[in-house]
TORKOL-4160 file (C-alpha; in steps of 0.2 Angstrom, whole numbers, padded with zeros to 4 digits, m for minus):
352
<pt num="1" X="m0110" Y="m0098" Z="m0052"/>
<pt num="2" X="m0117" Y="m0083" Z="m0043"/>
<pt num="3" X="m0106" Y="m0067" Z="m0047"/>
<pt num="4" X="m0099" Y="m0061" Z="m0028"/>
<pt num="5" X="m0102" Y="m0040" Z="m0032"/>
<pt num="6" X="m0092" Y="m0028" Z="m0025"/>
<pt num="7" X="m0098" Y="m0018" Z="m0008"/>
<pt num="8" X="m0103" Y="m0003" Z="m0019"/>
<pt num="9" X="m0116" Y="m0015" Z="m0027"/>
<pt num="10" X="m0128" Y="m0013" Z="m0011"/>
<pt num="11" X="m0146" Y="m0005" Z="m0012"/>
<pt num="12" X="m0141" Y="0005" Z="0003"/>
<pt num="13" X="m0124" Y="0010" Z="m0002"/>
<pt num="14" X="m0130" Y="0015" Z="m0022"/>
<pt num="15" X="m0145" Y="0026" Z="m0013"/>
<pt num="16" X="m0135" Y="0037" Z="m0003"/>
<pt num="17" X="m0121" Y="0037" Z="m0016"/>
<pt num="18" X="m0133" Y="0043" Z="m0030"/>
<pt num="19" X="m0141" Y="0054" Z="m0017"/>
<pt num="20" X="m0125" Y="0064" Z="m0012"/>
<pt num="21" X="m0123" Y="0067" Z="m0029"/>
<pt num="22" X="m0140" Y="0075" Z="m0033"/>
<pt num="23" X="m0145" Y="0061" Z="m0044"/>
<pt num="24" X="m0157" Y="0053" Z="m0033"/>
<pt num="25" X="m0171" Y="0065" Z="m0022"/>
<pt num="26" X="m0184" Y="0055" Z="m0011"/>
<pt num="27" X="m0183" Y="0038" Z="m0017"/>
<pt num="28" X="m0170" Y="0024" Z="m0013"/>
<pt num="29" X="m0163" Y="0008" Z="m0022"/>
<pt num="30" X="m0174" Y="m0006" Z="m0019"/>
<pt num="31" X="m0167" Y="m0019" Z="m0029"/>
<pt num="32" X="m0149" Y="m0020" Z="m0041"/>
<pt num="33" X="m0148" Y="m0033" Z="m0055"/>
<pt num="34" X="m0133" Y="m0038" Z="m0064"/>
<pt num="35" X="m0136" Y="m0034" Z="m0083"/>
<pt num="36" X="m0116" Y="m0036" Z="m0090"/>
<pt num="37" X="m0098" Y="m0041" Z="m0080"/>
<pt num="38" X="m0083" Y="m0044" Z="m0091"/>
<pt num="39" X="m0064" Y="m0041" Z="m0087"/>
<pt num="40" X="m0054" Y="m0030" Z="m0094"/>
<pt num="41" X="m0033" Y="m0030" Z="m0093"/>
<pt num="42" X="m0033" Y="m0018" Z="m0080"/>
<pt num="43" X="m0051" Y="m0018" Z="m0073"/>
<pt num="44" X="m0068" Y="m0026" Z="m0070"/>
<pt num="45" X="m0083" Y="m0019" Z="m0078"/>
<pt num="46" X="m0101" Y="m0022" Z="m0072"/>
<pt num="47" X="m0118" Y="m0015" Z="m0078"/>
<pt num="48" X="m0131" Y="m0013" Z="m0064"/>
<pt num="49" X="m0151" Y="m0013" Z="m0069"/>
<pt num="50" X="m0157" Y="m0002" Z="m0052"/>
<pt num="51" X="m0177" Y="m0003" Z="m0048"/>
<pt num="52" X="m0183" Y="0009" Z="m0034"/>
<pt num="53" X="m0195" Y="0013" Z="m0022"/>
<pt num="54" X="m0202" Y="0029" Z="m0019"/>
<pt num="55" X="m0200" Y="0045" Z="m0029"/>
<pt num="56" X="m0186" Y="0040" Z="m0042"/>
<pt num="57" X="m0190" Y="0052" Z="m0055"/>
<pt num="58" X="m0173" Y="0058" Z="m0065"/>
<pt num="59" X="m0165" Y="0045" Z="m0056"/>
<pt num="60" X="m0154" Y="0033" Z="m0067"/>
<pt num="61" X="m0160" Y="0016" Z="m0072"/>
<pt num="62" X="m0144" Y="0009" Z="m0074"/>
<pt num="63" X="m0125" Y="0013" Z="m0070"/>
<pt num="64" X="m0107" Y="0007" Z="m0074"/>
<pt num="65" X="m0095" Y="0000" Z="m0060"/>
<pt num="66" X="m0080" Y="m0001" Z="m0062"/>
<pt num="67" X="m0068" Y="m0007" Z="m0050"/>
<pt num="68" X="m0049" Y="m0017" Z="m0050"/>
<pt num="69" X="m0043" Y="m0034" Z="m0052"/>
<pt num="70" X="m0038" Y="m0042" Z="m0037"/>
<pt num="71" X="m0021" Y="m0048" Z="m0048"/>
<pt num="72" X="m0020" Y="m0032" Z="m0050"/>
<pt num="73" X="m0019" Y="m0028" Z="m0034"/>
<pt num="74" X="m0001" Y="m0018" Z="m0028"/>
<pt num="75" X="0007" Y="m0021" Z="m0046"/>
<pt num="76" X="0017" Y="m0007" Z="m0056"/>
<pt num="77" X="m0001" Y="0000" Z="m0061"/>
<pt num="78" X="m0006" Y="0014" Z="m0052"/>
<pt num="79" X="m0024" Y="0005" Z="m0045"/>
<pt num="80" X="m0034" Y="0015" Z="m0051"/>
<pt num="81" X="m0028" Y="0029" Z="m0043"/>
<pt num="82" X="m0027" Y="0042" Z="m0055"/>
<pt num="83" X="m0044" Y="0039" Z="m0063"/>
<pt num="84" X="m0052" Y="0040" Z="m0046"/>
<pt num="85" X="m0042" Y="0056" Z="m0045"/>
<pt num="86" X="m0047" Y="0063" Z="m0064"/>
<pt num="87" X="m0068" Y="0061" Z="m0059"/>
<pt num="88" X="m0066" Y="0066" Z="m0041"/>
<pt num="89" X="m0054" Y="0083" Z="m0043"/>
<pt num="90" X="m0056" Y="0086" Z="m0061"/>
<pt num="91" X="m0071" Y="0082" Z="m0071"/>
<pt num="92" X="m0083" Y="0089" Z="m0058"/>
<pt num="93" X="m0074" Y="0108" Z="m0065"/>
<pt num="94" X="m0077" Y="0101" Z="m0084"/>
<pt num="95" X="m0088" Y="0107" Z="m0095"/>
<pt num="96" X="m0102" Y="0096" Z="m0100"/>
<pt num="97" X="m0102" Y="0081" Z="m0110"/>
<pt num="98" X="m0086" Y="0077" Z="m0114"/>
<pt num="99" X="m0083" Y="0061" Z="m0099"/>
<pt num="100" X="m0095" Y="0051" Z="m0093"/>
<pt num="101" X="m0103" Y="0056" Z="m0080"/>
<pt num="102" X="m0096" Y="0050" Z="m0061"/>
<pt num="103" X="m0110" Y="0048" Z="m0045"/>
<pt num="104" X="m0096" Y="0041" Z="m0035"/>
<pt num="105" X="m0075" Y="0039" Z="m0036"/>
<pt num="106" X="m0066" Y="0029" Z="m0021"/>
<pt num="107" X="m0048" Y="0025" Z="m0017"/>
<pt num="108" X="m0042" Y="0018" Z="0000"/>
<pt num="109" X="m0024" Y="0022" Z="m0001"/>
<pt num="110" X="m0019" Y="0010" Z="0014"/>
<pt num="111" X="m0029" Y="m0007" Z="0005"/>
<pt num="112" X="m0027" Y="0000" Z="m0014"/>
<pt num="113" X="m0047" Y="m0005" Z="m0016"/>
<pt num="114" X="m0056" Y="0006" Z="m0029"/>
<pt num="115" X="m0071" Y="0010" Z="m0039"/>
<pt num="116" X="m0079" Y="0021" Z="m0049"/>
<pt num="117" X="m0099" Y="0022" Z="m0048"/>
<pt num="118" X="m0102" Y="0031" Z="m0068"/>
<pt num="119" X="m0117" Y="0034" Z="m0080"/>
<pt num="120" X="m0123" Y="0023" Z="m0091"/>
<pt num="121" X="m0120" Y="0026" Z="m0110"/>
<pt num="122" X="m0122" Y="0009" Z="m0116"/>
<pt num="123" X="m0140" Y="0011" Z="m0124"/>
<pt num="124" X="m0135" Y="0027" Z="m0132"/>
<pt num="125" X="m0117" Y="0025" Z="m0137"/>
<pt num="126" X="m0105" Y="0014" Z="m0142"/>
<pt num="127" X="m0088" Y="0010" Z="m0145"/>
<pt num="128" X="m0081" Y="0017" Z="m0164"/>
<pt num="129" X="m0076" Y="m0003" Z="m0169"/>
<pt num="130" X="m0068" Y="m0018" Z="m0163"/>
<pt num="131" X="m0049" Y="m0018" Z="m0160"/>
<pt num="132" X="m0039" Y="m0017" Z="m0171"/>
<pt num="133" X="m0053" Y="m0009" Z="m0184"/>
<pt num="134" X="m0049" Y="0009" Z="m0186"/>
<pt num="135" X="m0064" Y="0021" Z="m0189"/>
<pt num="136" X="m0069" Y="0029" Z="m0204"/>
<pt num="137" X="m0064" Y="0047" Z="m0206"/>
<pt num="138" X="m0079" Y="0057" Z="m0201"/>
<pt num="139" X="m0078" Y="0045" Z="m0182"/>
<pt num="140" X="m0060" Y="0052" Z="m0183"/>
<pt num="141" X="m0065" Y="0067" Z="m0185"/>
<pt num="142" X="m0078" Y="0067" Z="m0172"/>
<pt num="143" X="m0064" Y="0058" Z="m0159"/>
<pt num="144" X="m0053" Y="0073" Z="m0164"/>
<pt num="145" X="m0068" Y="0086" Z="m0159"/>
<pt num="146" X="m0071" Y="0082" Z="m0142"/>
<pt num="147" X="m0052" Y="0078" Z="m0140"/>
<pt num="148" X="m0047" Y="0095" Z="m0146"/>
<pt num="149" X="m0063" Y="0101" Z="m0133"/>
<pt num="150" X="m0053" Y="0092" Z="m0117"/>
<pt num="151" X="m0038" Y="0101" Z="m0123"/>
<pt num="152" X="m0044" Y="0118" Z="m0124"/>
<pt num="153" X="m0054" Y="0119" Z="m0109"/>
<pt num="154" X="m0037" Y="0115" Z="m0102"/>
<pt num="155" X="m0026" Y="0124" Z="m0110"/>
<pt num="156" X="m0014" Y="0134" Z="m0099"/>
<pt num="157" X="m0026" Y="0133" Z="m0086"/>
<pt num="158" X="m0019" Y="0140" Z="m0070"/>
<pt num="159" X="m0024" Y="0127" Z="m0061"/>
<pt num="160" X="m0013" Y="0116" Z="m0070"/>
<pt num="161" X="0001" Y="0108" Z="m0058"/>
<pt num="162" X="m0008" Y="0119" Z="m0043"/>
<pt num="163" X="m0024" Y="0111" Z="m0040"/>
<pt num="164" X="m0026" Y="0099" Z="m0056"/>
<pt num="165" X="m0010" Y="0087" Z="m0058"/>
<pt num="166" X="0009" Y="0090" Z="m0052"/>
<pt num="167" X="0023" Y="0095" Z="m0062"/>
<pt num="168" X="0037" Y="0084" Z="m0057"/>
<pt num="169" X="0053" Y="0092" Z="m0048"/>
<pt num="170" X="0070" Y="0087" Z="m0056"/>
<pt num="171" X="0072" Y="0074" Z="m0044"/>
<pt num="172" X="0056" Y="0064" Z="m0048"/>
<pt num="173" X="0061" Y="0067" Z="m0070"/>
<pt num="174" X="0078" Y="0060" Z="m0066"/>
<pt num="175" X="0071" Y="0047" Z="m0058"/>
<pt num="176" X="0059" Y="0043" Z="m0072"/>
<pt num="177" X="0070" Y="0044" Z="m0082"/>
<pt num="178" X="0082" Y="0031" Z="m0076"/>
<pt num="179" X="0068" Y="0020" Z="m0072"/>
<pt num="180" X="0065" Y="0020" Z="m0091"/>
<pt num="181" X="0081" Y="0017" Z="m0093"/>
<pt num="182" X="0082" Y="0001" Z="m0083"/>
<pt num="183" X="0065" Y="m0004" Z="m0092"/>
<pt num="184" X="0075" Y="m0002" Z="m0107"/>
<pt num="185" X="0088" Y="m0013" Z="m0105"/>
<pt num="186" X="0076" Y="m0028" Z="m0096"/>
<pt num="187" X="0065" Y="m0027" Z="m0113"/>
<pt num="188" X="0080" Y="m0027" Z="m0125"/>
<pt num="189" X="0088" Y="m0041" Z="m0117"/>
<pt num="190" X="0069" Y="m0050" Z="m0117"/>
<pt num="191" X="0068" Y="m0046" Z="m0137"/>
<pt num="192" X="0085" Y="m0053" Z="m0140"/>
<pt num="193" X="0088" Y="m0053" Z="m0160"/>
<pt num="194" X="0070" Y="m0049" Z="m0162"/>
<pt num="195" X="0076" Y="m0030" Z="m0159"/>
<pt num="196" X="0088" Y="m0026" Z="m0170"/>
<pt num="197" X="0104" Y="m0016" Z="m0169"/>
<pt num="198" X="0097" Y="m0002" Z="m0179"/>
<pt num="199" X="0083" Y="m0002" Z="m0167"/>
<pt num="200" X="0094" Y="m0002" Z="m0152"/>
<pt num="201" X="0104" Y="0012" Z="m0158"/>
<pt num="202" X="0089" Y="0021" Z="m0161"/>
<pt num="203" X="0086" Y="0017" Z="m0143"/>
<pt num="204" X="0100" Y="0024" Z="m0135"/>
<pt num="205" X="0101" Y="0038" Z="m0145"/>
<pt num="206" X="0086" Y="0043" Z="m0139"/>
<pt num="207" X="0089" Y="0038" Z="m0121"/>
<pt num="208" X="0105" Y="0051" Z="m0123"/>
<pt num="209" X="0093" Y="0065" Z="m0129"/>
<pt num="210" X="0080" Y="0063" Z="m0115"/>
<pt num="211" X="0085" Y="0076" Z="m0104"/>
<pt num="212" X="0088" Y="0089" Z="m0121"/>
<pt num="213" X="0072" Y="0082" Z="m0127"/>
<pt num="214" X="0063" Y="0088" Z="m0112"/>
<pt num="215" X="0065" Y="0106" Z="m0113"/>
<pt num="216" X="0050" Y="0108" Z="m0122"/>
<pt num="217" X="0041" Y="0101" Z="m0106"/>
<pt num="218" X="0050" Y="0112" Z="m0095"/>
<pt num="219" X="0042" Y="0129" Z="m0103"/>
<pt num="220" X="0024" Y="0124" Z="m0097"/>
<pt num="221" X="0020" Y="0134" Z="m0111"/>
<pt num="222" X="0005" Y="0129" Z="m0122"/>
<pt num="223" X="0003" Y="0115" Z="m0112"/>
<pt num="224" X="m0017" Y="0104" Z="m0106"/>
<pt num="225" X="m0024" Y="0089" Z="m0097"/>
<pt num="226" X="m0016" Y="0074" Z="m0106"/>
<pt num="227" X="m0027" Y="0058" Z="m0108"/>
<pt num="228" X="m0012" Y="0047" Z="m0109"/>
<pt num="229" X="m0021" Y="0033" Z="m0118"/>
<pt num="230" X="m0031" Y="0043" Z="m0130"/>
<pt num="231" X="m0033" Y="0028" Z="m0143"/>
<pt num="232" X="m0050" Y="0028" Z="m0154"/>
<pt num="233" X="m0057" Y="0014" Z="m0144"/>
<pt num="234" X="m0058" Y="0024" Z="m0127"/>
<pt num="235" X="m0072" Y="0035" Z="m0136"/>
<pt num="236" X="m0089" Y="0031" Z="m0135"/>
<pt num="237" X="m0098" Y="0038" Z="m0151"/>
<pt num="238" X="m0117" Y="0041" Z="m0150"/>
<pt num="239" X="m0127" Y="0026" Z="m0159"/>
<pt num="240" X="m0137" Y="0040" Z="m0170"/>
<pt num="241" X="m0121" Y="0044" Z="m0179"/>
<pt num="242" X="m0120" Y="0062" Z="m0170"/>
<pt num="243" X="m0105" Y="0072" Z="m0162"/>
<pt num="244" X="m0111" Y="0070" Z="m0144"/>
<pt num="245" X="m0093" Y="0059" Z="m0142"/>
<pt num="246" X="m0086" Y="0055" Z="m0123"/>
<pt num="247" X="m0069" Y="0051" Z="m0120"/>
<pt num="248" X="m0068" Y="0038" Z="m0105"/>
<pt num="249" X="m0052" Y="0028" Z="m0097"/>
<pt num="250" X="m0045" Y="0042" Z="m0089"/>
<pt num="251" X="m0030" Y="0029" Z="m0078"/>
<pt num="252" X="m0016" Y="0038" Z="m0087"/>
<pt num="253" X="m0021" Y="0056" Z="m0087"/>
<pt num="254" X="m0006" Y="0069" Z="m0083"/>
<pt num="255" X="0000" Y="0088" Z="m0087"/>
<pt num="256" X="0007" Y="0091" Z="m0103"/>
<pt num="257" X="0011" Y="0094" Z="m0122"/>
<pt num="258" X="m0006" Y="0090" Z="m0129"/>
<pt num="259" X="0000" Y="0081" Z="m0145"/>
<pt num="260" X="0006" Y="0067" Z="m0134"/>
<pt num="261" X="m0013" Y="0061" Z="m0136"/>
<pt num="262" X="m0013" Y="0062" Z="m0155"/>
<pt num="263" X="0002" Y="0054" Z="m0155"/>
<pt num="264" X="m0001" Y="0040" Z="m0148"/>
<pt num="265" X="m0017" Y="0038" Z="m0155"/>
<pt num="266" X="m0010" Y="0040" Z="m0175"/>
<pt num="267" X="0007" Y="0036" Z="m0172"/>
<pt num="268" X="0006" Y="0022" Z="m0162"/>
<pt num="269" X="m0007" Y="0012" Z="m0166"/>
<pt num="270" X="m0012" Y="0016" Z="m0186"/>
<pt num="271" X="m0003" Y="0007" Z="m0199"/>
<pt num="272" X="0008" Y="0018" Z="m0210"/>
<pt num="273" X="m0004" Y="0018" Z="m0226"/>
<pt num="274" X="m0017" Y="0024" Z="m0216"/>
<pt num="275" X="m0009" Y="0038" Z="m0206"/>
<pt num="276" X="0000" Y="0044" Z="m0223"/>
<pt num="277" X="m0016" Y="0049" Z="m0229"/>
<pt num="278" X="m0025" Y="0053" Z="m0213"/>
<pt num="279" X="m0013" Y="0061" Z="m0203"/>
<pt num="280" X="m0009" Y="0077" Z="m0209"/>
<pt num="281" X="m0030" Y="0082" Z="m0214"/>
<pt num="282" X="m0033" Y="0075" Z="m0195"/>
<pt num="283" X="m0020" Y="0088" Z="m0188"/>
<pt num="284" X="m0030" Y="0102" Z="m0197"/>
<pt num="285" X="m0046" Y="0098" Z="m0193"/>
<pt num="286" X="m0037" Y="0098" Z="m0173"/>
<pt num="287" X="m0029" Y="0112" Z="m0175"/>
<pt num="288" X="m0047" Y="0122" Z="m0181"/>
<pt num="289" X="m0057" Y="0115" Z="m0166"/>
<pt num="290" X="m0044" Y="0121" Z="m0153"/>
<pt num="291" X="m0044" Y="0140" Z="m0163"/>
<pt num="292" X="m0062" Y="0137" Z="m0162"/>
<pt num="293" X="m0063" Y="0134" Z="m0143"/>
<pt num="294" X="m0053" Y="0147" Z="m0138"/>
<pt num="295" X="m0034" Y="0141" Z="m0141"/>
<pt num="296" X="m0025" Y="0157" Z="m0149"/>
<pt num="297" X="m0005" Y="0159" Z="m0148"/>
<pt num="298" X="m0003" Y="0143" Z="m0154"/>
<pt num="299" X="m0001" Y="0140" Z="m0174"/>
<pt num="300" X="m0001" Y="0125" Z="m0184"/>
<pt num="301" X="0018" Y="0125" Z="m0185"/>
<pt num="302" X="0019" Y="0125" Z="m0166"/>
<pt num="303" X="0006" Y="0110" Z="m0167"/>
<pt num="304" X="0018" Y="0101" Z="m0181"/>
<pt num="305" X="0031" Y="0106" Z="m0170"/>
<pt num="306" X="0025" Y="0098" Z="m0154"/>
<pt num="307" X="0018" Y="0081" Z="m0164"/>
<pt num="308" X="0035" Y="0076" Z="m0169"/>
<pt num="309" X="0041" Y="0077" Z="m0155"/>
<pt num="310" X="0028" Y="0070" Z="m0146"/>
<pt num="311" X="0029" Y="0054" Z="m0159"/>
<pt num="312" X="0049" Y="0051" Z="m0153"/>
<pt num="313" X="0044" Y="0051" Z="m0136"/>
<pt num="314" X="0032" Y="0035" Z="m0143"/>
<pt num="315" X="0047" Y="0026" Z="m0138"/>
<pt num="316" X="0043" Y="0023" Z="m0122"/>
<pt num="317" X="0026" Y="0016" Z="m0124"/>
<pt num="318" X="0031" Y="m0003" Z="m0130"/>
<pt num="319" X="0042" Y="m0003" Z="m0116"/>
<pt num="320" X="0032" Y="0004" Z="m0104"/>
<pt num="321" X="0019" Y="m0007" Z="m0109"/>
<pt num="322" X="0030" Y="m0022" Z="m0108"/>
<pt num="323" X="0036" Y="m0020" Z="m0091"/>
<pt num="324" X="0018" Y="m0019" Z="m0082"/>
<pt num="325" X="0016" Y="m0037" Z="m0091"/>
<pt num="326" X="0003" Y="m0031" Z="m0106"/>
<pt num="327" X="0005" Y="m0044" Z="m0118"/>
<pt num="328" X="0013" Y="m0042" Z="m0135"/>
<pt num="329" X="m0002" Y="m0043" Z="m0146"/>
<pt num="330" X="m0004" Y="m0025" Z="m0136"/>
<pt num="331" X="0014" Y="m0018" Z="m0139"/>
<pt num="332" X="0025" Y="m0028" Z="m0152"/>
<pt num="333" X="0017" Y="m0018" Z="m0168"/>
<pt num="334" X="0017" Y="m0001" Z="m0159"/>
<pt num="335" X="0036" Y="m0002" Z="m0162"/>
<pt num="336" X="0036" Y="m0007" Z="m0179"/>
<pt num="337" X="0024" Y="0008" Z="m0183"/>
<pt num="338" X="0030" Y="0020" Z="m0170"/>
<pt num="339" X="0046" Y="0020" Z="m0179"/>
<pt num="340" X="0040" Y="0020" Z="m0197"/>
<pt num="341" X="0029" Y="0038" Z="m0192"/>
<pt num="342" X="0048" Y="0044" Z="m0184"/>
<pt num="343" X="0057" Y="0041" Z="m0199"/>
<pt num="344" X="0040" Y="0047" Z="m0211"/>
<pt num="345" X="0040" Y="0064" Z="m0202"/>
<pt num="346" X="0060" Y="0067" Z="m0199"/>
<pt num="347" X="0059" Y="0065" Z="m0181"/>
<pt num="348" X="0077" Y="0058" Z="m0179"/>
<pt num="349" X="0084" Y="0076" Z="m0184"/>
<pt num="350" X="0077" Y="0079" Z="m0164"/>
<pt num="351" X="0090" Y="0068" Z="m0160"/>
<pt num="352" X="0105" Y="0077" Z="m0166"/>
């Protein structure tokens, strides 16, 4: 069966997009082959092969589409929304290298349609592993390097909650917060026994401490860009084993405590053994790249600090996750480890 491509998939509509972006001079698209197409759980994914006519000369060969899921369409997901907005109002003020680069981001707030017209990196990069294989520890430490790069260049960035993201009003954190809340409640009665009472009082506790715990938020103090889904397997490591490493899936990006992404990413989705022996080195090794780009009133006790904090506030993932209809092979384990990093690294004394 013939594929039916998006609009954006036109000769004439990739030529004036690549254009306007300075990525194509005199030439124009002649001709657009379909080299991949796959579905992801929140979006579709489709390599182009682009020949031209005329003067194509530093003009890409082939670009990355991505666009939504008509199921998708209007659910709790924000639609692409928020990566439309990270490559149209934040990564053009980046420094180099550390995203993809975007020709064109497009969001039509009265339909919901979406895409994203992005380099190509699939010759020259590649995913660390497959899920659930964790990388070795020089790929962790290379994910950690331009993770620590995304953070510095953001750090207490003026812009922050001005121009680049919001910080919510009291209003809109109450509200969040009672949202979570209600999730709470509809996942624990879904789980049944298969939560367990001291998981439920873990729960609650938690859910009391919310509005204490947020304080730390409040000071916009050493705070950056947050990915907000900075798992390994959103990295795409170059295929010559070199640092030249690009962070990608920016749907979940926000202001905030910066830990939050190594939190989820070592917390959430390593298995205890491995973060044991990984963790603490990791944090180092984080902790010298953002010295090294920049990052000064801000000491590894602060960092330790903010990551403990930042692995109780895991809590919300799984039932985040749940409640836009992810599937449990994606969030039944991420409680199980989530709370073994909370009790390894004391994180309940934040409670009390």
């Amino acid at each position: 069966m013939t594929e039916i491509l998006p609009s954006i998939a036109e000769p004439a509509h990739l030529s004036e997009a690549l254009r306007r972006c300075g990525a194509l001079r005199d030439g124009a698209v002649r001709d657009v082959a379909v080299d991949s197409s796959r579905a992801t759980l929140l979006s579709r994914i489709i390599r182009l092969r682009l020949a031209y006519d005329g003067d194509a000369s530093g003009a890409p060969g082939s670009v990355i589409v991505k666009t939504g899921l008509p199921e998708r369409s209007g659910g709790g997901w924000n639609a692409g929304r928020q990566e439309v907005a990270f490559y149209r109002d934040v990564a053009a003020v980046m420094p180099p290298r550390l995203v993809p680069r975007c020709f064109e981001a497009f969001f039509d707030p009265e339909t919901t349609a979406w895409h994203l017209l992005l380099e190509d990196l699939t010759d020259s990069h590649v995913t660390v592993t497959t899920w659930p294989l964790p990388p070795t520890t020089q790929q962790c430490e290379h994910i950690l390097q331009v993770l620590a790069r995304v953070h510095a260049a953001w750090w207490d960035d003026r812009r922050l909650g001005v121009t680049i993201g919001a910080w919510p009003d009291a209003g809109a954190i109450a509200q969040y917060l009672r949202r979570f809340a209600e999730r709470y409640a509809s996942f624990s009665d879904r789980l049944g026994d298969r939560l367990s009472p001291e998981r439920r009082a873990l729960y609650e506790q938690f859910i009391d401490a919310t509005p204490r715990l947020l304080g730390r938020y409040h000071s916009h103090r050493n705070m950056s860009l947050v990915h907000g889904d900075a798992h390994v397997w959103n990295y795409l490591l170059p295929r010559d084993g070199g640092d030249d490493v690009r962070l990608f899936d920016w749907d979940s990006w926000r202001t905030g405590v910066a830990t939050n992404d190594l939190a989820y990413m070592m917390a959430t989705h390593w298995y205890p053994e491995r973060r044991r022996r990984l963790e603490q080195p990791l944090l180092d090794y984080y902790h010298a790249t953002l010295v090294a780009n920049g990052v000064y009133d801000y000491d590894r006790r602060a960092l330790d600090d903010d990551y403990r904090l930042s692995v109780l506030w895991q809590l919300i993932t799984p039932v985040s996750q749940a409640a836009i209809e992810l599937p449990p092979l994606i969030w039944w384990s991420h409680i199980e480890r989530i709370v073994a990093a909370i009790d390894d690294l004391g994180c309940r004394d934040l409670l009390s």
